[in-house]
N, CA, C and O atoms as a printed pandas DataFrame, in Angstrom:
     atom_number atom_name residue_name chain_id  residue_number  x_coord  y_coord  z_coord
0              1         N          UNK        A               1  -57.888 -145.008  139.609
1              2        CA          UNK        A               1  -59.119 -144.350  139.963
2              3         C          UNK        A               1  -58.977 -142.859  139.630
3              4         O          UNK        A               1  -57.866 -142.367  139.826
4              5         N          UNK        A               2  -60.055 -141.994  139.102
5              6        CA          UNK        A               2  -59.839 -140.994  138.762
6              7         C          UNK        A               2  -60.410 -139.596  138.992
7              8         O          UNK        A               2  -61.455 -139.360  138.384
8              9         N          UNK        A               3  -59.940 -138.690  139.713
9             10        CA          UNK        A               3  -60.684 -138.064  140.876
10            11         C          UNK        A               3  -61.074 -137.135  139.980
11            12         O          UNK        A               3  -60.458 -136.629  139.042
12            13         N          UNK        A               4  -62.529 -136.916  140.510
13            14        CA          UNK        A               4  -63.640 -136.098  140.511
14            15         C          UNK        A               4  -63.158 -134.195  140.556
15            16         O          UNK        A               4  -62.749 -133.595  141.550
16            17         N          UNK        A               5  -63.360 -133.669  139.289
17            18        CA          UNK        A               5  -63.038 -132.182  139.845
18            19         C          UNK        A               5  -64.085 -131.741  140.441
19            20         O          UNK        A               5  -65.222 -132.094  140.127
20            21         N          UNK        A               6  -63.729 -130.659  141.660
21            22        CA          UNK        A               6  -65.056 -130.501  142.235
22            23         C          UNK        A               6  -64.943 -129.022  142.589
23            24         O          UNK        A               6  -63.841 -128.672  143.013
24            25         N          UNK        A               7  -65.875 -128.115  142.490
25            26        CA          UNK        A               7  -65.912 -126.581  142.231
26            27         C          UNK        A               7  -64.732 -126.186  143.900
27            28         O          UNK        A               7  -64.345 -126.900  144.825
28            29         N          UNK        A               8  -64.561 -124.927  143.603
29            30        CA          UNK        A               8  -63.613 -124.901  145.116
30            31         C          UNK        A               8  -65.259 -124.356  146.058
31            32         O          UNK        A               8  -66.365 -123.962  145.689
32            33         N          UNK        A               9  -64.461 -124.679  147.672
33            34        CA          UNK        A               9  -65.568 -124.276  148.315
34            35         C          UNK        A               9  -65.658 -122.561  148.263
35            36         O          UNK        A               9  -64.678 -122.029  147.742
36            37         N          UNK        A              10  -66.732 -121.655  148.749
37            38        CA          UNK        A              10  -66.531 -120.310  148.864
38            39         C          UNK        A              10  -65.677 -120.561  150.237
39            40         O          UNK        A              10  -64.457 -120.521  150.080
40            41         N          UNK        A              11  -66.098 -120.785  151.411
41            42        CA          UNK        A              11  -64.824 -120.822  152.100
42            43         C          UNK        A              11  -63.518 -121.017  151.776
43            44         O          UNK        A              11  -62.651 -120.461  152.449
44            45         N          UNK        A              12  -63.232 -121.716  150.855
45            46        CA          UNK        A              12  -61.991 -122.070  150.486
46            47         C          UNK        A              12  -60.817 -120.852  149.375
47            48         O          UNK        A              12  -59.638 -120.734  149.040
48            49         N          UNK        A              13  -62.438 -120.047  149.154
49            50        CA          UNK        A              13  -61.601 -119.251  148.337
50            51         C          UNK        A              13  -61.176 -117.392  149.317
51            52         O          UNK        A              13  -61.319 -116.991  150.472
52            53         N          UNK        A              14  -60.681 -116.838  148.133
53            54        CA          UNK        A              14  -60.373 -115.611  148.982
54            55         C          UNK        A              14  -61.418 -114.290  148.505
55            56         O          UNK        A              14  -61.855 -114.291  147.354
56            57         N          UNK        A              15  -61.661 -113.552  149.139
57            58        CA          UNK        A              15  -62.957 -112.540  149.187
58            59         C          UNK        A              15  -63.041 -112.038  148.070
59            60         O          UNK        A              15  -64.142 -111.999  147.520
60            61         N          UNK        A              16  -61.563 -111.374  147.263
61            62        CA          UNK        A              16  -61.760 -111.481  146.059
62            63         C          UNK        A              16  -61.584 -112.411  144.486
63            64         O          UNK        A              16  -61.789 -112.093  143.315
64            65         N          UNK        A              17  -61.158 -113.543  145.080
65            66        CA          UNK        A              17  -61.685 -114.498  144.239
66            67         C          UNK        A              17  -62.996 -114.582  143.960
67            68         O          UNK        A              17  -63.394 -114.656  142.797
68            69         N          UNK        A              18  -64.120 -114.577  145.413
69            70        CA          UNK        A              18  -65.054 -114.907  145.343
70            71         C          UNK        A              18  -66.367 -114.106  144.510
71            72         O          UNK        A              18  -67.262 -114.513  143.770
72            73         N          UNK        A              19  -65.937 -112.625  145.098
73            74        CA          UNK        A              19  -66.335 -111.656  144.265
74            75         C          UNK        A              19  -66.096 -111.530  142.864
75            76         O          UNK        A              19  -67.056 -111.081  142.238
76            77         N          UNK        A              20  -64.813 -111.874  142.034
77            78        CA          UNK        A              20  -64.794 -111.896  141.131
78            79         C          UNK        A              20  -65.840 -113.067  140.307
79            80         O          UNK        A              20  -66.392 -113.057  139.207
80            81         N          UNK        A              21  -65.799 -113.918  141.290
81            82        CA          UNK        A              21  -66.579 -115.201  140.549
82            83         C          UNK        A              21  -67.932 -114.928  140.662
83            84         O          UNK        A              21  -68.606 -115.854  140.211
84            85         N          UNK        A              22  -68.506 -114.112  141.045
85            86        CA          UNK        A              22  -69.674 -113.655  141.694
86            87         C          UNK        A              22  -70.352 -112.410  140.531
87            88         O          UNK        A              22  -71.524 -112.341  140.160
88            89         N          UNK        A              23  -69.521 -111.756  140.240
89            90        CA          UNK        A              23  -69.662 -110.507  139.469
90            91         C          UNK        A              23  -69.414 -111.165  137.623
91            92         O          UNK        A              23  -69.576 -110.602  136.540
92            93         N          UNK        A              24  -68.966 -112.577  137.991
93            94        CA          UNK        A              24  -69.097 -113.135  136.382
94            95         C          UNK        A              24  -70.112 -113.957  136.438
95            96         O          UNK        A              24  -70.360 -114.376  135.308
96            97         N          UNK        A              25  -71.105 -114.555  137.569
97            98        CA          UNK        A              25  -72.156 -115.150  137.205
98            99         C          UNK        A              25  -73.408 -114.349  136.167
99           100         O          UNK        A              25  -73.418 -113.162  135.838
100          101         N          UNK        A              26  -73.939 -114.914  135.973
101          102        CA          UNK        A              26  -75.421 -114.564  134.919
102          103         C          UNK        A              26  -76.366 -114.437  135.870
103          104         O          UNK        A              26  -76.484 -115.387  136.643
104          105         N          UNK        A              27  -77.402 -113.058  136.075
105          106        CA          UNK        A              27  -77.905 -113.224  136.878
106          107         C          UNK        A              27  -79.189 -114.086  137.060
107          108         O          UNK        A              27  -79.838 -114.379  138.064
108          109         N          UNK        A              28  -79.318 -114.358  135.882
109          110        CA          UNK        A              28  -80.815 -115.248  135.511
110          111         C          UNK        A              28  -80.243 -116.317  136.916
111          112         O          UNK        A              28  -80.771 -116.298  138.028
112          113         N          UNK        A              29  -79.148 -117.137  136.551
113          114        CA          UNK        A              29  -78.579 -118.221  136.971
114          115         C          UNK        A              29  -78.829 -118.172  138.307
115          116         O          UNK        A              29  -79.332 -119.082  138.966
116          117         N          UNK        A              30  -78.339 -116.687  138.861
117          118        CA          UNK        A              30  -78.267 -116.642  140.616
118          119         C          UNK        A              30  -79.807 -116.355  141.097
119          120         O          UNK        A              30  -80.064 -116.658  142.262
120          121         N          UNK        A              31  -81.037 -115.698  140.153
121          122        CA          UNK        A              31  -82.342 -115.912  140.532
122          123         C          UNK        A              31  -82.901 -116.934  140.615
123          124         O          UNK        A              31  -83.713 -117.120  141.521
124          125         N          UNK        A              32  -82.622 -117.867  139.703
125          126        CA          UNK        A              32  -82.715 -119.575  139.434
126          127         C          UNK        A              32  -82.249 -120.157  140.992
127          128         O          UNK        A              32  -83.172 -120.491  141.736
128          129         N          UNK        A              33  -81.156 -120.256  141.382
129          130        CA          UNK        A              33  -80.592 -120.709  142.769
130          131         C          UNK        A              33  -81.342 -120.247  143.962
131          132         O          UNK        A              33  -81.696 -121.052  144.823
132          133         N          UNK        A              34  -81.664 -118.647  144.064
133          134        CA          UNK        A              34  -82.119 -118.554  144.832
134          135         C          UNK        A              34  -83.959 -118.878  144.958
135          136         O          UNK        A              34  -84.696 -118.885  145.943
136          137         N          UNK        A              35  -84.156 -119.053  143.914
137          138        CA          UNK        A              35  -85.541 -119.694  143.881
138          139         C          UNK        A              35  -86.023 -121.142  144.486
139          140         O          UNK        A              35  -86.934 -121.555  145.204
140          141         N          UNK        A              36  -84.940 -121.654  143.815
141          142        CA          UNK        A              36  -84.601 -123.396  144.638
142          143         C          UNK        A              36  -84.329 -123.404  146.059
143          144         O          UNK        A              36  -84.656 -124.290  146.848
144          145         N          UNK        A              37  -83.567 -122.111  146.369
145          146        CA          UNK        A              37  -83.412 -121.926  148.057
146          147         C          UNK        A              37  -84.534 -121.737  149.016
147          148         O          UNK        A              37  -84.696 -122.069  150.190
148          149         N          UNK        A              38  -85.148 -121.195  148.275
149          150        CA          UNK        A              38  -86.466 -120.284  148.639
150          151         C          UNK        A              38  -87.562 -121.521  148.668
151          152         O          UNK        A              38  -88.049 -121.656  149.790
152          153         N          UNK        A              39  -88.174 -122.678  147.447
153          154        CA          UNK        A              39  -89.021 -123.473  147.753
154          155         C          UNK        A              39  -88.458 -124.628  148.421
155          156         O          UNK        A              39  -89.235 -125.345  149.051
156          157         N          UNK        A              40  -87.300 -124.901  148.383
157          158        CA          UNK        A              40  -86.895 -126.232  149.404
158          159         C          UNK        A              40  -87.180 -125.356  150.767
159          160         O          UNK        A              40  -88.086 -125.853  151.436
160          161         N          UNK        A              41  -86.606 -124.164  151.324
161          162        CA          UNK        A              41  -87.244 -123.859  152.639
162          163         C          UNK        A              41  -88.304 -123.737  153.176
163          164         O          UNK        A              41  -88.495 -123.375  154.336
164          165         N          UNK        A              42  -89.156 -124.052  152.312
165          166        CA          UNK        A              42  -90.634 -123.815  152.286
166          167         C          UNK        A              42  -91.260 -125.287  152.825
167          168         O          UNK        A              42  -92.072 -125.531  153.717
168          169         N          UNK        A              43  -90.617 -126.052  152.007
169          170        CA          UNK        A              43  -91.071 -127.393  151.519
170          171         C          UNK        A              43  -90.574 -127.901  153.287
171          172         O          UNK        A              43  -91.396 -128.495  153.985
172          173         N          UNK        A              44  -89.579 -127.666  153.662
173          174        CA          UNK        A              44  -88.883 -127.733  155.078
174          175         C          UNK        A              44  -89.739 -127.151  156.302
175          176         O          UNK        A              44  -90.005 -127.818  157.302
176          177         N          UNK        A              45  -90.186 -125.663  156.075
177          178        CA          UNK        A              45  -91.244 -125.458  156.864
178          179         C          UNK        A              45  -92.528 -126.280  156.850
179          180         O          UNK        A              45  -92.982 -126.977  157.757
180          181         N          UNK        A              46  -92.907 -126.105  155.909
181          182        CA          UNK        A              46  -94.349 -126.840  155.663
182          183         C          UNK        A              46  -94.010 -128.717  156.735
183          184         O          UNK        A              46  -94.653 -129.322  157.593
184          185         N          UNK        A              47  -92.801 -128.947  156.071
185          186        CA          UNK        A              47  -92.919 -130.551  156.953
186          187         C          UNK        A              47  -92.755 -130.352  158.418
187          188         O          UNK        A              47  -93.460 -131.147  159.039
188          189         N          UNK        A              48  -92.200 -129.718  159.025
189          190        CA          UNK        A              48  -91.548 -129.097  160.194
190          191         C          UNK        A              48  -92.735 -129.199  160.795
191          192         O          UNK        A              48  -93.009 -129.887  161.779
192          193         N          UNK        A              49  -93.616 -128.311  160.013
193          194        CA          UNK        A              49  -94.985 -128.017  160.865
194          195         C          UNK        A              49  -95.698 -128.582  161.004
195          196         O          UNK        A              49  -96.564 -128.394  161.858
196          197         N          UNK        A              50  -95.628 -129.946  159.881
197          198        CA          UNK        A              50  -96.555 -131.562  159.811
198          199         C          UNK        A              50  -96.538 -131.879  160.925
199          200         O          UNK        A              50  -97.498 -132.161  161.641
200          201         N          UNK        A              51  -94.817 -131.852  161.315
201          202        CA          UNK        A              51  -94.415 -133.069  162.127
202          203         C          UNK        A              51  -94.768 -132.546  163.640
203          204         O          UNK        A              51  -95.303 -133.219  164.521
204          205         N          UNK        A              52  -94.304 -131.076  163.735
205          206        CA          UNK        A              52  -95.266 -130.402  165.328
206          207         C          UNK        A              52  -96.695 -130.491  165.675
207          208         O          UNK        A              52  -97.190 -130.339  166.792
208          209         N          UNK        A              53  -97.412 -130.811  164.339
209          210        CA          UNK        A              53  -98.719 -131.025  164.636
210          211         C          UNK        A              53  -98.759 -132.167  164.810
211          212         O          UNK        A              53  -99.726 -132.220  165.570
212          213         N          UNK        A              54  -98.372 -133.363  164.658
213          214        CA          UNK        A              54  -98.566 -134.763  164.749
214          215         C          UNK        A              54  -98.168 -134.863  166.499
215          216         O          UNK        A              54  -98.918 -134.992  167.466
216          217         N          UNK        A              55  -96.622 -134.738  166.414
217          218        CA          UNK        A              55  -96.423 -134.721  168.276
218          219         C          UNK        A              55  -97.522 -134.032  168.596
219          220         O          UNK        A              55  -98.328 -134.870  168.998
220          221         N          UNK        A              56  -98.011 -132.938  168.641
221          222        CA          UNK        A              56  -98.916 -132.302  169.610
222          223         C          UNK        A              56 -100.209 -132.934  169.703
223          224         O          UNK        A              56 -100.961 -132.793  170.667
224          225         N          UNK        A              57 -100.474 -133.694  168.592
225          226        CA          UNK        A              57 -102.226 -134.285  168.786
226          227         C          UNK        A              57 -101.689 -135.827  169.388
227          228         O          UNK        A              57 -102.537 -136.560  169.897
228          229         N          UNK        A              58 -100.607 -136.170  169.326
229          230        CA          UNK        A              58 -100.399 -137.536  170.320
230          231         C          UNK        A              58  -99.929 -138.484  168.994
231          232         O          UNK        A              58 -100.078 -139.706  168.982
232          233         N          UNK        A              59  -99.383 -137.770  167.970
233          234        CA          UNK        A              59  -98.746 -138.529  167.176
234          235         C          UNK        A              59  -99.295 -139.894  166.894
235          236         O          UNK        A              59  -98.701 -140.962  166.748
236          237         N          UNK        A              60 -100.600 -139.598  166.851
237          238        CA          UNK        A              60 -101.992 -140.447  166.506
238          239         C          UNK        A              60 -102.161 -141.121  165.649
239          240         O          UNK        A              60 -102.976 -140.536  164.936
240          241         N          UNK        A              61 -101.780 -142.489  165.003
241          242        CA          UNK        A              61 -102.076 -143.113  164.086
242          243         C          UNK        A              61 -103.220 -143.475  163.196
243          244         O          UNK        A              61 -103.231 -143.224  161.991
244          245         N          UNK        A              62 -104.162 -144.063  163.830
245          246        CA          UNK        A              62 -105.323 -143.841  163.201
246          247         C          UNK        A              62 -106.446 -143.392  164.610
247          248         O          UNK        A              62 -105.978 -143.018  165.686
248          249         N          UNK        A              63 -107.700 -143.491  164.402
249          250        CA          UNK        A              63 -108.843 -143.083  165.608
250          251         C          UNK        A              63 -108.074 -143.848  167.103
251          252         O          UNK        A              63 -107.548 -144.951  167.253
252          253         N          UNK        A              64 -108.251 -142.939  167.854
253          254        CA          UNK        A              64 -108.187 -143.077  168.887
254          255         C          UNK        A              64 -106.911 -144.509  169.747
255          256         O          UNK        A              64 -106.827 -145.142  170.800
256          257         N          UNK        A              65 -106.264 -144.382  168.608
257          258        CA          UNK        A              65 -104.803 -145.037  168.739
258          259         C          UNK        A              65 -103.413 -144.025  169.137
259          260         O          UNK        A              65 -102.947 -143.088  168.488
260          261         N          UNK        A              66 -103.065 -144.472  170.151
261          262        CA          UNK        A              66 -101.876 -143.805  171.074
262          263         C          UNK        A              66 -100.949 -143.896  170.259
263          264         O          UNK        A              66 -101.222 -144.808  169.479
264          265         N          UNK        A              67  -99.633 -143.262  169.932
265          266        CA          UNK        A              67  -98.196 -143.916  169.512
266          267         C          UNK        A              67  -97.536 -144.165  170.687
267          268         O          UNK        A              67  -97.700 -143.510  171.717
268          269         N          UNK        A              68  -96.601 -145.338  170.524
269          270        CA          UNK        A              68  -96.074 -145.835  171.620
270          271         C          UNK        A              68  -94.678 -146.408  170.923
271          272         O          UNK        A              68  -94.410 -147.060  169.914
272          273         N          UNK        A              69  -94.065 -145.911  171.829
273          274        CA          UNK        A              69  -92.179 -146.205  171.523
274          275         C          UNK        A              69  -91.984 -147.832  172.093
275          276         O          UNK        A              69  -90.878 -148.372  172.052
């Protein structure tokens, strides 16, 4: 079986390892990442807030149907 290389963690590395690896990224690359960070948290709020509105109206299935555990 043949194991998987897998990037080191930043925890795993040392402050200036990390920095060095940091100061050789491209920055296009690290605007790219943080863009993906930025709409998945979004995408997370937005459901978050689905799901508080559903409990709060009685997690209502269709007209005037209760949810029930």
């Amino acid at each position: 079986m043949s194991e998987r290389k897998r990037k080191p963690r930043l925890s795993d590395m040392s402050f200036d390892e990390a920095l060095a690896r940091f100061i050789q990224t491209d920055p296009k690359e690290v605007a790219d990442e943080i863009d993906k960070i930025k709409r998945r948290d979004r995408e997370v709020e937005e459901y978050v807030e689905e799901r508080r509105r559903s409990v709060r109206h009685g997690a209502r299935r269709g007209p005037k149907k209760r949810f029930r555990l």
